[in-house]
ZAMARGU-4260 file (C-alpha; in steps of 0.2 Angstrom, whole numbers, plus 5000, padded with zeros to 4 digits):
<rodrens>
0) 5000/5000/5000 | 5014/5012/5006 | 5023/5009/4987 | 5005/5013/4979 | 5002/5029/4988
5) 5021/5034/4987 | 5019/5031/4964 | 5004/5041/4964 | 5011/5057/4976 | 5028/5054/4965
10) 5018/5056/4950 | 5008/5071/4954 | 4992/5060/4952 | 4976/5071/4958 | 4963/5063/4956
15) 4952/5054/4968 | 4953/5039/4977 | 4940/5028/4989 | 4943/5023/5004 | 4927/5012/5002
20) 4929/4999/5012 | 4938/5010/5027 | 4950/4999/5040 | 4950/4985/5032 | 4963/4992/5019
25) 4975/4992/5031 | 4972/4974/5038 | 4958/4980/5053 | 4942/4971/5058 | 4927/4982/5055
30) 4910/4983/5049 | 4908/4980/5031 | 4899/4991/5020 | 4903/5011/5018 | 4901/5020/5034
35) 4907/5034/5037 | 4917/5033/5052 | 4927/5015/5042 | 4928/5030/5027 | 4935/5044/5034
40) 4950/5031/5046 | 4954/5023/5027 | 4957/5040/5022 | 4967/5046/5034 | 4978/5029/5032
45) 4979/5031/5015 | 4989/5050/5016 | 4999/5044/5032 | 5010/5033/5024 | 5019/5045/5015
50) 5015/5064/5021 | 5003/5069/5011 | 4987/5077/5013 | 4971/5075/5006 | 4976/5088/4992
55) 4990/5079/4987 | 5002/5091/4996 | 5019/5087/5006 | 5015/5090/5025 | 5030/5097/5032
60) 5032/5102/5049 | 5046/5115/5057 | 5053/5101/5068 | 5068/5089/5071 | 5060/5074/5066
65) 5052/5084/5047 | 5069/5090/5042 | 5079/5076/5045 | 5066/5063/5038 | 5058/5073/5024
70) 5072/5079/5015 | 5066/5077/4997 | 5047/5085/5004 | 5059/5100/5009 | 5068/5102/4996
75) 5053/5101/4982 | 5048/5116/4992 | 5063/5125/4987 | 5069/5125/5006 | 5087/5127/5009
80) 5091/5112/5025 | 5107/5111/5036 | 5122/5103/5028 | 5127/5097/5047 | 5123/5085/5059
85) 5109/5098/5069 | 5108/5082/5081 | 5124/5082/5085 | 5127/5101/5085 | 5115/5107/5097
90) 5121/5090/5110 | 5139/5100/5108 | 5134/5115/5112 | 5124/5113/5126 | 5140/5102/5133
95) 5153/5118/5128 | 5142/5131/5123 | 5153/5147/5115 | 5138/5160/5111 | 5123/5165/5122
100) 5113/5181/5111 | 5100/5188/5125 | 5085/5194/5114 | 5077/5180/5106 | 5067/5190/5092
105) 5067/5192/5072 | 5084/5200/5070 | 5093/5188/5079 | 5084/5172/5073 | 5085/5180/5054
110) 5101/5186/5054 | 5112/5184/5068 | 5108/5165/5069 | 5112/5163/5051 | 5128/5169/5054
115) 5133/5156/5063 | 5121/5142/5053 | 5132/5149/5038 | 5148/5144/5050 | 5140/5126/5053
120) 5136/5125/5034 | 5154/5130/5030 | 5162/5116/5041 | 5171/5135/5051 | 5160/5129/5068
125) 5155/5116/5078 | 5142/5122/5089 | 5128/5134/5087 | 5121/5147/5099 | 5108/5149/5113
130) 5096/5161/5115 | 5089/5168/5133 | 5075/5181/5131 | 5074/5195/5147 | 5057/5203/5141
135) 5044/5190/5132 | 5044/5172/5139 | 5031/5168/5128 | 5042/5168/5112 | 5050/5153/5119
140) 5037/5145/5125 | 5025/5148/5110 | 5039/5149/5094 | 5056/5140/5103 | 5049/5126/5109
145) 5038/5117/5097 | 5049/5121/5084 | 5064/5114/5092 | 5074/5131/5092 | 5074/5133/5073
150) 5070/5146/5061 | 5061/5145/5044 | 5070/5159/5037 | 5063/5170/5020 | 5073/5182/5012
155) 5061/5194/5001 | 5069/5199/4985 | 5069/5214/4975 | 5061/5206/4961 | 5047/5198/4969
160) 5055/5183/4973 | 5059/5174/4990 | 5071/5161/4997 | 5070/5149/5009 | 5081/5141/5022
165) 5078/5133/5039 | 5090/5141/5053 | 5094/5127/5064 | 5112/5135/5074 | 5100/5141/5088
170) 5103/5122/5100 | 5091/5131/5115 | 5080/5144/5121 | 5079/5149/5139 | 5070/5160/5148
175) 5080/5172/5158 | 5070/5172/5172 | 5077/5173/5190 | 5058/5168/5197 | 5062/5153/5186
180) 5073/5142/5199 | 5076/5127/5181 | 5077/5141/5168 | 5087/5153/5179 | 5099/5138/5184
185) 5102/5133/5164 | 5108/5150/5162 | 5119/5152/5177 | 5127/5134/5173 | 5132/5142/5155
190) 5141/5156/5161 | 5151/5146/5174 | 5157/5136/5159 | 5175/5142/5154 | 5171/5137/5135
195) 5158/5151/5134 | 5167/5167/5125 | 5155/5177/5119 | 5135/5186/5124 | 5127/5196/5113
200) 5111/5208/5112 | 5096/5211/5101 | 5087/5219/5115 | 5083/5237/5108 | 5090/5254/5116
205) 5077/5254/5128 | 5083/5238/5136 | 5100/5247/5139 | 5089/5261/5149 | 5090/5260/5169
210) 5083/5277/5171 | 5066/5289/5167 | 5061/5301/5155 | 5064/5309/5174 | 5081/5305/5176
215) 5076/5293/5193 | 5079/5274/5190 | 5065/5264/5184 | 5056/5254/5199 | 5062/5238/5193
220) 5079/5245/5194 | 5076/5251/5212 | 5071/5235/5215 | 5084/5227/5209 | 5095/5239/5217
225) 5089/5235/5232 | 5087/5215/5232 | 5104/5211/5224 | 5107/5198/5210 | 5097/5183/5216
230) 5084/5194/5212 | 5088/5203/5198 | 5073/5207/5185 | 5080/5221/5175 | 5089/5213/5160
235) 5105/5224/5164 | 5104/5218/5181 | 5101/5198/5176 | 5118/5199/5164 | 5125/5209/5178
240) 5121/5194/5190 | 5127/5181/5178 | 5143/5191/5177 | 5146/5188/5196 | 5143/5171/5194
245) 5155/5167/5182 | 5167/5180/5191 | 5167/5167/5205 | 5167/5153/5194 | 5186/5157/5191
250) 5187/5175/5184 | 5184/5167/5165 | 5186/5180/5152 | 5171/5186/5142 | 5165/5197/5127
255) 5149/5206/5130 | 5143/5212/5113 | 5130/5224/5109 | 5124/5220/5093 | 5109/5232/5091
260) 5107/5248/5080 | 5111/5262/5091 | 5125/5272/5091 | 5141/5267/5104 | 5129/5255/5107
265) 5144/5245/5118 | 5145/5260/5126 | 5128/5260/5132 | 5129/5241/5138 | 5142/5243/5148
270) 5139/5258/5155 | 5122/5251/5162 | 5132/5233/5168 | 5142/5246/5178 | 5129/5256/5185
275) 5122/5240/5194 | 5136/5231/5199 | 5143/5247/5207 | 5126/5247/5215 | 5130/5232/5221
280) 5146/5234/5227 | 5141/5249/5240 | 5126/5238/5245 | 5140/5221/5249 | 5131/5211/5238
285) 5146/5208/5227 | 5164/5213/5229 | 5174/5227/5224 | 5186/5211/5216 | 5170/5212/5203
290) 5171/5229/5198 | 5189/5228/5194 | 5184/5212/5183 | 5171/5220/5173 | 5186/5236/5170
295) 5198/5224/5166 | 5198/5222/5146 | 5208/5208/5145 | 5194/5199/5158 | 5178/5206/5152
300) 5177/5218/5134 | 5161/5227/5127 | 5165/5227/5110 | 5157/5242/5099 | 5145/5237/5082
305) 5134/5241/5069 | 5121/5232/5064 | 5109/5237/5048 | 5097/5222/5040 | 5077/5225/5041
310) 5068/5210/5048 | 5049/5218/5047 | 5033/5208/5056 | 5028/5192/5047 | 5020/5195/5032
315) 5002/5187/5027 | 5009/5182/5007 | 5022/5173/5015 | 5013/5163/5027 | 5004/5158/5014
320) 5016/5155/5000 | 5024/5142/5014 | 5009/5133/5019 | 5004/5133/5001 | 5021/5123/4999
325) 5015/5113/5013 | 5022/5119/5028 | 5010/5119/5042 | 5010/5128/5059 | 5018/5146/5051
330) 5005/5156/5059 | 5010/5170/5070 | 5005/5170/5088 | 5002/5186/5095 | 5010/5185/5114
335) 5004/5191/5132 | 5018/5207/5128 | 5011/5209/5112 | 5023/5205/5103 | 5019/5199/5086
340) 5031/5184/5078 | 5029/5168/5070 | 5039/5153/5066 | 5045/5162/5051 | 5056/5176/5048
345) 5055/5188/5033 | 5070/5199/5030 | 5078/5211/5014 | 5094/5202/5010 | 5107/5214/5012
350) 5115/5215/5029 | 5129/5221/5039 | 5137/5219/5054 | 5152/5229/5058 | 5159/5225/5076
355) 5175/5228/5087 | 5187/5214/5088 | 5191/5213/5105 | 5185/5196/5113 | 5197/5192/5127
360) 5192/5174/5126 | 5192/5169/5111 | 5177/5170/5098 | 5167/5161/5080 | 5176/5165/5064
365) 5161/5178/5061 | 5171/5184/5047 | 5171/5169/5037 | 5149/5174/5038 | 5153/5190/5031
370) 5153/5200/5048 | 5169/5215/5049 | 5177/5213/5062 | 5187/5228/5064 | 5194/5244/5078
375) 5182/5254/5088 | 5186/5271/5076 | 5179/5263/5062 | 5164/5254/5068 | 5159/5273/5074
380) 5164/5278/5056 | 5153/5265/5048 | 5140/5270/5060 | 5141/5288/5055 | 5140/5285/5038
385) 5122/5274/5036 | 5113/5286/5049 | 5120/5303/5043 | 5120/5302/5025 | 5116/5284/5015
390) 5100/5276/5025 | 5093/5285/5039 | 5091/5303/5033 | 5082/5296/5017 | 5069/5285/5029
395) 5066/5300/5037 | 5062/5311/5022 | 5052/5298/5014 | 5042/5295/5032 | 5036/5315/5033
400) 5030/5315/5016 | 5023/5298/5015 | 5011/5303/5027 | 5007/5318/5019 | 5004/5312/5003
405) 4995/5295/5010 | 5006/5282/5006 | 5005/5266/5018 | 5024/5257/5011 | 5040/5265/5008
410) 5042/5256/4993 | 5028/5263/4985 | 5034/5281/4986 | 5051/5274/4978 | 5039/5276/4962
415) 5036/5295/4966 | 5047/5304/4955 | 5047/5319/4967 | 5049/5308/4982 | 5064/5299/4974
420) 5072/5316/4969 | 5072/5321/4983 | 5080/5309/4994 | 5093/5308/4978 | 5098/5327/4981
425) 5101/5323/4999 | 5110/5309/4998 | 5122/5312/4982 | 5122/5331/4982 | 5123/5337/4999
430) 5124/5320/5012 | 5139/5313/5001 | 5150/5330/5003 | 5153/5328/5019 | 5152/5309/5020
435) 5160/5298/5034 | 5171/5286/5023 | 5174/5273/5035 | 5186/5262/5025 | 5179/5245/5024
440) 5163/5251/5015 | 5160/5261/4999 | 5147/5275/5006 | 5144/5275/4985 | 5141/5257/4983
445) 5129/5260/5001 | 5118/5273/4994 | 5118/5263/4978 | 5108/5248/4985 | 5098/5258/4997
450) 5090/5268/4982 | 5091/5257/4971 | 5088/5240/4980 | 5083/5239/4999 | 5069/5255/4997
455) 5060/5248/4982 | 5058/5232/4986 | 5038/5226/4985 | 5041/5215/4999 | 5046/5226/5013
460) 5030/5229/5023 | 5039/5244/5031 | 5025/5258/5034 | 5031/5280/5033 | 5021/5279/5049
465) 5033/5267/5058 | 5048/5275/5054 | 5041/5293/5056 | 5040/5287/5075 | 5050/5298/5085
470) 5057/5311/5072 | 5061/5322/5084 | 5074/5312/5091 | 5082/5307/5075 | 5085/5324/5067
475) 5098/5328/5078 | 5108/5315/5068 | 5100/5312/5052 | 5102/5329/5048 | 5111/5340/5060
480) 5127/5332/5058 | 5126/5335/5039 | 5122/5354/5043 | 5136/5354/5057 | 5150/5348/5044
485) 5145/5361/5030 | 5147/5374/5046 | 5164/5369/5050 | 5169/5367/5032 | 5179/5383/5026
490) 5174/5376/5007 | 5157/5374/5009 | 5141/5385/5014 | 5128/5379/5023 | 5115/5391/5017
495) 5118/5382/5001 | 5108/5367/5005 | 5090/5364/4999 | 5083/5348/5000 | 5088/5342/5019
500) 5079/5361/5022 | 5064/5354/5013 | 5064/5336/5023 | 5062/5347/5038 | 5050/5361/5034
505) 5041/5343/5027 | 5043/5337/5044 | 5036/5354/5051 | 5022/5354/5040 | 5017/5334/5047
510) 5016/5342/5064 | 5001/5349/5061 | 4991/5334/5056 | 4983/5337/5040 | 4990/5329/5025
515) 4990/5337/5007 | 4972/5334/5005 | 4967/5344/5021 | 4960/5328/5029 | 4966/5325/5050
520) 4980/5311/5050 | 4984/5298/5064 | 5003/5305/5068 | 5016/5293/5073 | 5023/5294/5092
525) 5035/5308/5098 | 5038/5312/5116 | 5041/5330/5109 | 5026/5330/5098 | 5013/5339/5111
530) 5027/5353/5115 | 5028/5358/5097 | 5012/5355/5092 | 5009/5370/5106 | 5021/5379/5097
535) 5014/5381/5081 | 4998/5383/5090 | 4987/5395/5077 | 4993/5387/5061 | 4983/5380/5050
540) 4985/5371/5034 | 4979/5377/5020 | 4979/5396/5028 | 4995/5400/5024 | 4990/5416/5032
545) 4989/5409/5051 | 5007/5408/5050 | 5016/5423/5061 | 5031/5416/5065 | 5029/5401/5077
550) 5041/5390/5069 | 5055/5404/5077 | 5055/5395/5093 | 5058/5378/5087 | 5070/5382/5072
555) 5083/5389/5088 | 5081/5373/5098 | 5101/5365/5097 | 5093/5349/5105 | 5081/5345/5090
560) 5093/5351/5074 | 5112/5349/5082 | 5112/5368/5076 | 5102/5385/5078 | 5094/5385/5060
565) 5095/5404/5061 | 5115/5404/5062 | 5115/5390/5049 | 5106/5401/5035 | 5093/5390/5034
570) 5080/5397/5045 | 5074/5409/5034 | 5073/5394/5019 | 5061/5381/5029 | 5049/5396/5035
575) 5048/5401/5017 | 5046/5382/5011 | 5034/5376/5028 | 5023/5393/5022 | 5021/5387/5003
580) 5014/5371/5010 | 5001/5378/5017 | 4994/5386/5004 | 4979/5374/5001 | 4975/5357/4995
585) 4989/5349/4985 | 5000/5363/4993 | 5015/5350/5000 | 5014/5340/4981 | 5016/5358/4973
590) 5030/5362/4984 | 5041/5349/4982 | 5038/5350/4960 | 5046/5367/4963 | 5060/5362/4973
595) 5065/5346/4966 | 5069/5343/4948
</rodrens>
C-alpha cells in the first residue's frame, strides 16, 4: 500500500481515490459496508503513509524529526536544509556552549543566527548558539519550543521573489527568568562554563535604559538595586548577576557584545552593567574584586557594532506561500507582551554587521559569515555613515511625506518621482560631501543599494508611519550632523543646502496633522510632539496666512537640529518652504515639484 500511495504522490496524480471499504485496507476488523466513520479512518491511512494530505500536498512540519526525515518534501519546496549534523550540533553546544545572544526575536533568529548556521554550513563551527530572552517568555514558550529552536528563514527579494532556508544554529531557548529556579539555573550553569566566549544583544535601546524620562531609576531597577542579583529582574541587572557568577566561577574572560542599531551601542551596555554592579558593590552584595573584573579588558570587553538588515513583522503572502508549499503551523502568535512573531522570519537580504574585535576569550570565525570585524574608530565611522547620509536621513524624508501624501509602504513612494528626487539630492548632492568614509565600506556602493535595491523592494511591509515614530529624536543625527560639517567646512556653505531644508520644513508641515488633501491624519509617536504642536499653535493648513512666526522658537532649539537654523542660514529657507505648504490642497505635492527637479 505504502509503494502505491508513494507512485501516485511521486507522479503528481490528483485525482480521487476511495477509501470504500475504510480499515479494512490496512488489515483491521470492521464493519463492512461504507460507513462513514470506516471511510474517513481509510482515508486518513491512505495520506499517512507517506505525508501527504488529502490535496495531494507534502506536509512538512518545522521540527527535528520533518527536516531530517523529509528531506526530498523540503527540498521540492525549494527550502534550503542544514548541511550538518543539527543532532549532533546542538548535544555540543549545550555540553561547551561558545555564544549565548540575549533577545530572542526576528533580527537575531533572521540574521544573527544565520551567521553562525552559515559557520556550521561551511564546516568553520561546531556548535551553534543559545538564546535567553529577558522581556517576552512567551516567544519561547510559543515559537522556541515546538519548533525545536529553529527558524524557517525567508529572504524577500527585490524582484518579487523569495528564498527559503531553515536556521537550525539556535541548539536552546531559555528564559532568563530569576523567578524561574530550572530556567534561571540553565543559564547560570552556561556562564560558569570556561568554554563560553562570547554574549550578545538584540534587546533594543530601551533595554539598555535603567533610568526615566525623569532621570530617577526605573522601579524595577530600584528594585533590583535594592534586592541584589538573586533577584535581579532588569535585563542589565540579570547579565550583571550572571557576570558575578562566572566571576566566582574562576574569573573566566568574556566578550559582552551589543549587537543592536544604536549608536556606541557598547558603550551603552556597559555603562548600564556598571551602574548595577557598582550598586551592588556599596550595598555588599558583590565585591569590589567584581568591579575591577568588569574594567579589566583583558577579563571582560564590550565590543562596539553596527548592525543594519530589516527584519519587518511576518507577512500574510508569505505565510501563505509556505503553507501553500506545505508547511503547516507558520501562523504567528500574538504573545501576552504583544509582541507579534511567527515561526517564520521575513527579512531584505542585504546585511551588515560591523563590530569591534576585541573578545578576550576567544570568539566564532564571524568573518568567514561576512561579519567585519574591525577597531572601535571605524565601527563609529561606519556608523556615522548609514545614519547621517546613506539610510537613515532618506527613511526619514520619505516618512514625513509619505504621510502627507497618504502612502501606507516605503516602497511605493520609491515610484514618486518627486519623492525619489528628493532623497537623491540629499544623499548624492549634499549628504555625500561631507560623508564619513569609513574604509571597509563604499558609502557609494551603500547609497547605491539603498535607492536602488533595499527601498523599492515590493516586499518590505515597512509603513512612513513606523519609521516617522520619534522624528524628533532622529533629526539631531540624520540631519544635524550633515548641517554641522557644511558649518565647519571653510569650502562649503551651509545656506547652500536645499533639500535636507525641505525634509524638515516637510517634517514641520506633518506636525500639524493634515495631509495634502486637508484631511486630519493619525501622527506617529513623539515624546516632543505635544510641545511643538503647542508651538505652532494657530497654524493651520491650508491658511498660509495663520502663519506669524511660530516656527521661530523651534528652528533655535540646538537639541532638536544639532544647530540654531538661524545661524546656519537655513531658517529663513524652511519658513519660506513650511509657508508654501500651506497654501491649500495639493499645497505640499506643489512644493516639492518646485523644489525638486
Amino acid at each position: 500500500m505504502y509503494a502505491i500511495m508513494k507512485a501516485l504522490y511521486d507522479t503528481g496524480f490528483d485525482g480521487i481515490i476511495r477509501p470504500d471499504h475504510g480499515r479494512m485496507i490496512w488489515g483491521e476488523k470492521a464493519m463492512p459496508g461504507y460507513g462513514l466513520y470506516d471511510r474517513a479512518l481509510g482515508a486518513a491511512y491512505l495520506c499517512g503513509p507517506v505525508g501527504v494530505n488529502c490535496k495531494g500536498e507534502s506536509e512538512m512540519k518545522l521540527t527535528l524529526q520533518d527536516v531530517t526525515q523529509k528531506k526530498n518534501e523540503f527540498e521540492k519546496a525549494g527550502i534550503t536544509l542544514p548541511s550538518y549534523d543539527i543532532e549532533a550540533v546542538h548535544k555540543k553546544t549545550l555540553e561547551e556552549p561558545v555564544w549565548v545572544h540575549f533577545g530572542a526575536g526576528n533580527i537575531f533568529r533572521g540574521y544573527i543566527a544565520g551567521l553562525q548556521e552559515d559557520l556550521l554550513n561551511k564546516g568553520a563551527a561546531d556548535r551553534g548558539i543559545i538564546a535567553a530572552e529577558t522581556f517576552d517568555y512567551d516567544i519561547i514558550d510559543k515559537i522556541y519550543k515546538p519548533h525545536e529552536s529553529m527558524t524557517l528563514m525567508v529572504t524577500l527579494l527585490p524582484d518579487g521573489n523569495t528564498s527559503s532556508r531553515v536556521i537550525a544554529s539556535i541548539a536552546d531557548g531559555i528564559k532568563a527568568n530569576t523567578a524561574d529556579e530550572a530556567e534561571y539555573g540553565r543559564l547560570k550553569a552556561i556562564f560558569v562554563n570556561p568554554s563560553l566566549q562570547m554574549i550578545s544583544f538584540t534587546v533594543t535601546e530601551k533595554g539598555y535604559a535603567l533610568k526615566g524620562i525623569d532621570g530617577n531609576f526605573l522601579p524595577v531597577v530600584v528594585s533590583d538595586i535594592e534586592n541584589g542579583p538573586e533577584s535581579a529582574k532588569h535585563a542589565m541587572s540579570i547579565v550583571a548577576a550572571l557576570l558575578f557568577e562566572r566571576f566566582k566561577a574562576g574569573r573566566y574572560p568574556l566578550a559582552v557584545v551589543s549587537m543592536d542599531n544604536c549608536s556606541h551601542n557598547g558603550e551603552k551596555l556597559q555603562a548600564s552593567v556598571m551602574t548595577i554592579a557598582k550598586a551592588w558593590a556599596e550595598k555588599g552584595f558583590v565585591t569590589k574584586e567584581f568591579i575591577t573584573y568588569l574594567e579589566d579588558e583583558s577579563s571582560i570587553s564590550f565590543p562596539w557594532s553596527m548592525i543594519d538588515k530589516i527584519t519587518p513583522r511576518p507577512a500574510k503572502a508569505v505565510e501563505e506561500k509556505l503553507e501553500a508549499a506545505g508547511v503547516e503551523e507558520m501562523a504567528p502568535v500574538i504573545t501576552s507582551r504583544n509582541t507579534y512573531i511567527a515561526p517564520f522570519v521575513n527579512a531584505e537580504g542585504p546585511q551588515y554587521l560591523v563590530i569591534e574585535d576585541k573578545f578576550p576569550a576567544g570568539r566564532p570565525a564571524l568573518e568567514k559569515a561576512g561579519v567585519y570585524l574591525t577597531d572601535r574608530d571605524t565601527v563609529n565611522r561606519v556608523e556615522r555613515m548609514k545614519v547621517t547620509t546613506c539610510l537613515n536621513p532618506l527613511h526619514t524624508a520619505l516618512a514625513v511625506y509619505g504621510c502627507l501624501l497618504g502612502y501606507n509602504l516605503i516602497a511605493d513612494e520609491m515610484n514618486d518621482k518627486e519623492l525619489t528626487g528628493l532623497i537623491r539630492h540629499i544623499g548624492y548632492d549634499e549628504g555625500m560631501k561631507v560623508v564619513t568614509d569609513p574604509g571597509i565600506l563604499s558609502p557609494k556602493a551603500f547609497i547605491d543599494e539603498v535607492i536602488e535595491k533595499r527601498l523599492p523592494n515590493p516586499f518590505m511591509p515597512d509603513t512612513p508611519q513606523r519609521i516617522a515614530t520619534d522624528t524628533s529624536q532622529k533629526i539631531v543625527v540624520r540631519f544635524g550632523e550633515t548641517m554641522k560639517s557644511y558649518m565647519a567646512s571653510s569650502e562649503l556653505d551651509c545656506s547652500s543646502l536645499v533639500y535636507i531644508p525641505l525634509a524638515i520644513a516637510g517634517w514641520l508641515r506633518y506636525l500639524l496633522g493634515t495631509d495634502d488633501k486637508l484631511e486630519k491624519m493619525e501622527l506617529s509617536s513623539d515624546p516632543m510632539l505635544a510641545k511643538l504642536q503647542e508651538k505652532l499653535s494657530g497654524v493651520e493648513a491650508g491658511k498660509p496666512e495663520t502663519y506669524t512666526g511660530q516656527l521661530k522658537e523651534i528652528l533655535t532649539n540646538k537639541a532638536i537640529f544639532g544647530v540654531d537654523m538661524y545661524e546656519a542660514g537655513l531658517a529663513d529657507k524652511v519658513e519660506g518652504m513650511f509657508v508654501e505648504m500651506l497654501a491649500g490642497k495639493d499645497a505640499v505635492r506643489n512644493t516639492l515639484k518646485k523644489y525638486v527637479d
